[in-house]
C-alpha positions, 0 to 999 in steps of 0.5 A: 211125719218124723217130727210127730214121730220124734215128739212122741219119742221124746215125750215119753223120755220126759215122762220116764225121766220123771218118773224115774226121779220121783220114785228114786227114794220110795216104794217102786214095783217090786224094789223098796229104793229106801233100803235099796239106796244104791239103786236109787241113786241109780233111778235118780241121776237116769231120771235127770239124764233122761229128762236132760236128754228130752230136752237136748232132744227137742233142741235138737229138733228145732235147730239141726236137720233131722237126722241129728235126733239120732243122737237123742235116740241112742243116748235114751236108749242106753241110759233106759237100757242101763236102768233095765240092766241094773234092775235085772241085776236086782232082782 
């Protein structure tokens, strides 16, 4: 059950690190990333953490007990939390 549980987790990682690295340099919500070039490079290297994260995650998974996907669990949260504070700061 956890494992169905961290798989979604880690999916949706993916997906938000892809996402995050395709908009890096275009139109994003309400942020125009072409002249907002900081926070670009911002979205581009949490997208490319966040899909390297995934990864180590399902790593993780497959070869530590359980309990080790923890790591994964903090270290996406604080990169998609970093993300969100440098929005709000930019707004």
């Amino acid at each position: 059950m956890i494992q169905t549980v961290i798989v979604i987790f880690l999916i949706i990682i993916a997906l938000l690190g892809l996402v995050l690295y395709r908009y890096h340099n275009q139109q994003f919500m309400i942020f125009d990333l072409t002249e907002n070039t900081r926070l670009g490079h911002i979205l581009l290297i949490a997208g490319i953490l966040l899909i390297i994260t995934a990864v180590c995650g399902l790593l993780i998974l497959l070869l530590l007990p359980v309990i080790w996907t923890l790591i994964t669990v903090i270290i996406a949260s604080l990169i998609a939390g970093f993300v969100g504070i440098c929005f709000a700061t930019n707004l």
